[in-house]
Backbone as CSV, one residue per row, in Angstrom:
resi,resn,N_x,N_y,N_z,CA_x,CA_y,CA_z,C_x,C_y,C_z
1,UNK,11.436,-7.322,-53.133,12.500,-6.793,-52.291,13.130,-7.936,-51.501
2,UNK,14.099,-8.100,-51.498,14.962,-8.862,-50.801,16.059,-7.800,-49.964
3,UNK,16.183,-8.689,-48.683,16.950,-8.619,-48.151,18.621,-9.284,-47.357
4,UNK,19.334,-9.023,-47.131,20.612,-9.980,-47.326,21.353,-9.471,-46.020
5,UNK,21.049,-10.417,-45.347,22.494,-10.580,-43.833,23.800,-11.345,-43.975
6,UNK,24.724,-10.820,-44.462,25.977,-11.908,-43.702,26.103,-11.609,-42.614
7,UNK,27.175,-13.032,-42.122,27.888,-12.869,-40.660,28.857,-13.882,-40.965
8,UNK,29.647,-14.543,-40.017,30.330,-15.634,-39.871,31.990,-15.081,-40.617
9,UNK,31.998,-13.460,-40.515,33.232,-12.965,-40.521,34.156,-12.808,-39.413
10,UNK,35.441,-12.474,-39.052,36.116,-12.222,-38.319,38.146,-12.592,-38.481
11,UNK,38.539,-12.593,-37.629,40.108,-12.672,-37.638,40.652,-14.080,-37.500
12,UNK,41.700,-13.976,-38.450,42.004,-15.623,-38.386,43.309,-15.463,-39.195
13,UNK,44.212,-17.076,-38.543,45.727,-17.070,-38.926,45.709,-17.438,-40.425
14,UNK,46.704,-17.227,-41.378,46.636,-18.059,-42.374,46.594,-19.211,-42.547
15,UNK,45.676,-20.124,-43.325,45.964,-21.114,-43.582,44.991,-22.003,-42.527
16,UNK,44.151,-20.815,-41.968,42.538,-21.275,-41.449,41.515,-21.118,-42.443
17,UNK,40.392,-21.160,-41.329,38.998,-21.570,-42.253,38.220,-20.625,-41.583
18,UNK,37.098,-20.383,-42.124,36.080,-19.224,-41.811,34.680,-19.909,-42.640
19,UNK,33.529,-19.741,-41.881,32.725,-20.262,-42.826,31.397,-18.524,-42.592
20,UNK,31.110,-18.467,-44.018,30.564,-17.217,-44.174,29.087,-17.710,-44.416
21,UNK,28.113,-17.040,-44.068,26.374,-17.339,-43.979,25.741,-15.745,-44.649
22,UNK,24.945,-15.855,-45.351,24.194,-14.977,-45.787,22.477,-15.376,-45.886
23,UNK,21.814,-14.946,-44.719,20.283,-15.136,-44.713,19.434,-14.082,-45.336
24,UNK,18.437,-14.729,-46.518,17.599,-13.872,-46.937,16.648,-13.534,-46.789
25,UNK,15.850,-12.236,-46.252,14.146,-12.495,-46.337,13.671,-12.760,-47.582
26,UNK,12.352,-13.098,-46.955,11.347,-13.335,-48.493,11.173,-14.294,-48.407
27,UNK,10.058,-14.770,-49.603,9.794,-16.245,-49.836,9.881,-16.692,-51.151
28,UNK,11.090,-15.667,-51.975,11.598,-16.183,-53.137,12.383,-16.473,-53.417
29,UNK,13.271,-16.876,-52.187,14.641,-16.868,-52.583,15.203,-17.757,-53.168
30,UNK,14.814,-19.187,-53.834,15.324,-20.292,-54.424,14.839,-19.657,-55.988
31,UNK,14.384,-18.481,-56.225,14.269,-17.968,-57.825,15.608,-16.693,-57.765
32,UNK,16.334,-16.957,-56.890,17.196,-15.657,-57.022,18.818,-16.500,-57.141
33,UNK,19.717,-16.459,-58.547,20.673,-16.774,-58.571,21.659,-15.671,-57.462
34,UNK,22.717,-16.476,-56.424,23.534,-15.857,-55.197,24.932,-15.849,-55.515
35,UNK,25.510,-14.785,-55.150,26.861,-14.708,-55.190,27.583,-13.882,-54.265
36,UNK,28.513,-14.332,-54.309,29.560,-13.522,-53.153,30.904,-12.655,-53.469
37,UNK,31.317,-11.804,-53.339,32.070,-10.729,-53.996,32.708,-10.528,-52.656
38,UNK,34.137,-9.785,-52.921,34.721,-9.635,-51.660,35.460,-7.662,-52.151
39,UNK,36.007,-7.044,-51.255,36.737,-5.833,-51.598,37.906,-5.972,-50.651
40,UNK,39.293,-6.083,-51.259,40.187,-5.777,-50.291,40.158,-4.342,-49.878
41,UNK,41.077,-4.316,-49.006,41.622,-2.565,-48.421,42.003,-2.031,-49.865
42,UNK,41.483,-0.644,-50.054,42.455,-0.128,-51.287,41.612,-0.265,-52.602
43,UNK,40.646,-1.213,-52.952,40.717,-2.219,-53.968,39.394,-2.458,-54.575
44,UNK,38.809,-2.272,-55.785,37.906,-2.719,-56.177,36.792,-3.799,-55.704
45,UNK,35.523,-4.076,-55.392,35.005,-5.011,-55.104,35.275,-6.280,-56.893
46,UNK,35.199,-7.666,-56.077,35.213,-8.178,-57.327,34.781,-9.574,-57.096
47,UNK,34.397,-10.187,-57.722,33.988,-11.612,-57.798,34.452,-12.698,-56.985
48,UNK,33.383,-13.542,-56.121,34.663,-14.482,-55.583,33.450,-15.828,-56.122
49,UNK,32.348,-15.750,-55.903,31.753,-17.153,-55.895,30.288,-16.622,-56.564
50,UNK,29.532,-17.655,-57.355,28.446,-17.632,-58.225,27.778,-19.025,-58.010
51,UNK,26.160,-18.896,-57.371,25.864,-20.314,-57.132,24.307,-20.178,-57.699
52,UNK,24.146,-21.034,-58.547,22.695,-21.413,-59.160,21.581,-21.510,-58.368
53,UNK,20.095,-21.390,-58.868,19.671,-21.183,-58.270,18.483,-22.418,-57.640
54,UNK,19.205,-23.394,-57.984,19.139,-24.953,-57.114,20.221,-24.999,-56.430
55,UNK,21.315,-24.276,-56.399,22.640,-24.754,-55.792,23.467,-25.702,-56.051
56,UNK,22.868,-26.618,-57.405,23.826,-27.638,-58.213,24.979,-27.368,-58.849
57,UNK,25.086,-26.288,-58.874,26.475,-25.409,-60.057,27.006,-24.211,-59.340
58,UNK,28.176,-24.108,-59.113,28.906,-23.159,-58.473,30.151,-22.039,-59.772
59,UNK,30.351,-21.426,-59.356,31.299,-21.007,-60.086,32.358,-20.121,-59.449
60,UNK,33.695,-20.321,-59.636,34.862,-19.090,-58.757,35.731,-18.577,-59.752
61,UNK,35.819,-17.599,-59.212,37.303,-16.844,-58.885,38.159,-17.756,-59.002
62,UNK,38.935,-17.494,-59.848,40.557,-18.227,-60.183,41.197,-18.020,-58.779
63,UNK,41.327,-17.316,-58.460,42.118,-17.010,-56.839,41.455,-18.175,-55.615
64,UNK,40.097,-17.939,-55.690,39.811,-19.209,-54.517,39.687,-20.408,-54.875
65,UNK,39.706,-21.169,-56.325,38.976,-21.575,-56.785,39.890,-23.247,-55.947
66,UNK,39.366,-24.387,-55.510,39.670,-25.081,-54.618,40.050,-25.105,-53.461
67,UNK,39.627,-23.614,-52.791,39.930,-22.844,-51.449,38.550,-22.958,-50.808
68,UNK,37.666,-22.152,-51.501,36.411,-21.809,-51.036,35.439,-22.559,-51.269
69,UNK,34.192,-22.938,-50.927,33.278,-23.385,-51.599,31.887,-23.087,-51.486
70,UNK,31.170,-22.513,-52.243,29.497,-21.920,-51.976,28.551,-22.912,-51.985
71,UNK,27.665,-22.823,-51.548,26.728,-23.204,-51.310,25.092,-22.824,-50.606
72,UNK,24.216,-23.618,-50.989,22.768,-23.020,-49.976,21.929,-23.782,-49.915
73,UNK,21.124,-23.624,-48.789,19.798,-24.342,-48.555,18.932,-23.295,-48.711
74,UNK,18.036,-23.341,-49.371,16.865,-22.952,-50.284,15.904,-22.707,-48.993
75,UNK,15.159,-24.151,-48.140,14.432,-23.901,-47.305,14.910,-23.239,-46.194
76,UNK,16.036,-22.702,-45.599,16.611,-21.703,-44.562,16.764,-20.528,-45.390
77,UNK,16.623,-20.242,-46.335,16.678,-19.087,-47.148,18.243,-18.761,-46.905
78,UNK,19.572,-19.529,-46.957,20.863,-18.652,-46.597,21.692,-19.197,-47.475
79,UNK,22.769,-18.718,-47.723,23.711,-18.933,-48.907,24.676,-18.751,-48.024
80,UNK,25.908,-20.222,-48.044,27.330,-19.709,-47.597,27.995,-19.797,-48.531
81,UNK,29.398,-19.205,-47.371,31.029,-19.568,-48.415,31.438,-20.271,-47.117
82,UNK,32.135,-21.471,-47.855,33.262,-21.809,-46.750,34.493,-21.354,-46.605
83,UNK,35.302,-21.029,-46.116,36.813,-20.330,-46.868,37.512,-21.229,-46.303
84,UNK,38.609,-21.943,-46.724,39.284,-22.864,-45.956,40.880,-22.113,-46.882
85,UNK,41.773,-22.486,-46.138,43.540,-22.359,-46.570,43.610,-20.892,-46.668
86,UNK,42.960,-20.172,-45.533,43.279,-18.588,-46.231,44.026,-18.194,-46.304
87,UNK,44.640,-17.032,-46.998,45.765,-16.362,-46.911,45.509,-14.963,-46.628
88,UNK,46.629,-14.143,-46.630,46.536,-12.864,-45.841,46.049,-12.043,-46.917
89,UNK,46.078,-12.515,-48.492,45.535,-11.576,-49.613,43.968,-12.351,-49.449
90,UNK,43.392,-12.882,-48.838,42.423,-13.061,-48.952,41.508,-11.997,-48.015
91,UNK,42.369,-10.812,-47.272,41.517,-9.913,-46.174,40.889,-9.159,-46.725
92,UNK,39.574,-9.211,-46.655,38.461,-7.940,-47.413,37.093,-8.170,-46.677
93,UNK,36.230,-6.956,-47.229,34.978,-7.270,-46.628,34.108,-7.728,-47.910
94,UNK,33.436,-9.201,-47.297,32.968,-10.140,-47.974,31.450,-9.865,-48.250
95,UNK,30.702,-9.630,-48.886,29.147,-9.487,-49.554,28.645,-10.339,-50.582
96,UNK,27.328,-10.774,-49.745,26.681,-11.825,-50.624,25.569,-10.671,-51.431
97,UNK,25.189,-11.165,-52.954,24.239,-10.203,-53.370,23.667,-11.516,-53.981
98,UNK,22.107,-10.985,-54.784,21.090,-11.621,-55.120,20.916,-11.193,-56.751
99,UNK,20.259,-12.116,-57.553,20.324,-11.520,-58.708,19.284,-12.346,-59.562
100,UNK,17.662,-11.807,-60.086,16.856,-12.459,-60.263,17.219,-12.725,-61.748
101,UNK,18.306,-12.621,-62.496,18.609,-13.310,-63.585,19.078,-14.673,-63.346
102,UNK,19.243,-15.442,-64.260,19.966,-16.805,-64.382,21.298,-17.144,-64.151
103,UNK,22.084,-15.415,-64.394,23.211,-15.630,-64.720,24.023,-15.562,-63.321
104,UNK,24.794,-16.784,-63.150,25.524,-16.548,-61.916,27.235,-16.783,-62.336
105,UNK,27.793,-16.040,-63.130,29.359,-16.182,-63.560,29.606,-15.155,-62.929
106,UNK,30.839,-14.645,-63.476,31.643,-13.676,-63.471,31.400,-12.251,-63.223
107,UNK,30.325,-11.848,-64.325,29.548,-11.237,-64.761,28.371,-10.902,-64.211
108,UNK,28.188,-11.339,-62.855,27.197,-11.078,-62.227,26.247,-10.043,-62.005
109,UNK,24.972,-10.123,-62.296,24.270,-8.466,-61.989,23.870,-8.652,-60.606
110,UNK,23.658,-8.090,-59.645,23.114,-8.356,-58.792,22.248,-7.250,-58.656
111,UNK,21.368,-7.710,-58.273,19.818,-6.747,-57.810,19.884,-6.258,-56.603
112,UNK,20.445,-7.158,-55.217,20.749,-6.588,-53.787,22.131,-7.153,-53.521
113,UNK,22.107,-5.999,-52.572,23.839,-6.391,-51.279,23.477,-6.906,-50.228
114,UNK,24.353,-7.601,-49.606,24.545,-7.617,-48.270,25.188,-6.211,-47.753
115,UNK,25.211,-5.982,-46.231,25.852,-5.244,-45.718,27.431,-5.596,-45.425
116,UNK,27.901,-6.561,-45.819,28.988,-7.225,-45.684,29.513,-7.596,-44.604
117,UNK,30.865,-8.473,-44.507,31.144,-8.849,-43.300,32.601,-8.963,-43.390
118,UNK,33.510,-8.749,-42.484,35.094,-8.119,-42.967,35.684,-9.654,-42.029
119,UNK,36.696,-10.135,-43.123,37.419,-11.163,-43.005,39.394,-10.848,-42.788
120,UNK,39.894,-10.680,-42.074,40.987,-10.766,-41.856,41.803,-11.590,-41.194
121,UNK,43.041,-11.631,-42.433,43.942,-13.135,-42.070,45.376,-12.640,-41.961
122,UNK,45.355,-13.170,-40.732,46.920,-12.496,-40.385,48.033,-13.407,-40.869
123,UNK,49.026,-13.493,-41.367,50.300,-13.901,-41.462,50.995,-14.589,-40.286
């Protein structure tokens, strides 16, 4: 069982930065490939970031992809996103999930959610 906190959401102009944190319990968490998914208003949840489970290999979303950047430290058990250049289509609530497969693309399975954390960028 794992568990998953984000935070490090909140309101911001376009064309700021936000840096997003997701802490896990447990003491397995460097065997759990991490990713981050976002849902606008209205809108399907969907893919934003996929990070290995050394944290050597990342993978995005065509939409953030030189915007955002994931990452984690293994021994703090937490996985971020950085969001830098946001834009106002970037407003949704952001969730990190866990996924004891290998696979961290697109395609992500994830095994747990976060409770998410809501990012809005005003114009």
């Amino acid at each position: 069982q794992v568990q998953l906190v984000e935070s490090g959401g909140g309101l911001v102009q376009a064309g700021g930065s936000l840096r997003l944190s997701c802490a896990a319990s447990g003491r397995t968490f460097s065997s759990y490939a991490m990713g981050w998914f976002r849902q606008p208003p209205g809108k399907e949840r969907e893919f934003v970031a996929g990070i290995n489970r050394s944290g050597s290999s990342t993978i995005y979303a065509d939409s953030v992809l030189g915007r955002f950047t994931g990452s984690r430290d293994n021994a703090k058990n937490t996985v971020y996103l950085q969001l830098n250049s946001l834009k106002p289509e970037d407003t949704a609530v952001y969730y990190c999930a866990a996924s004891s497969g290998v696979y961290y693309g697109r395609n992500f399975a994830a095994d747990y959610w976060g409770q998410g954390t809501q990012v809005t960028v005003s114009s």
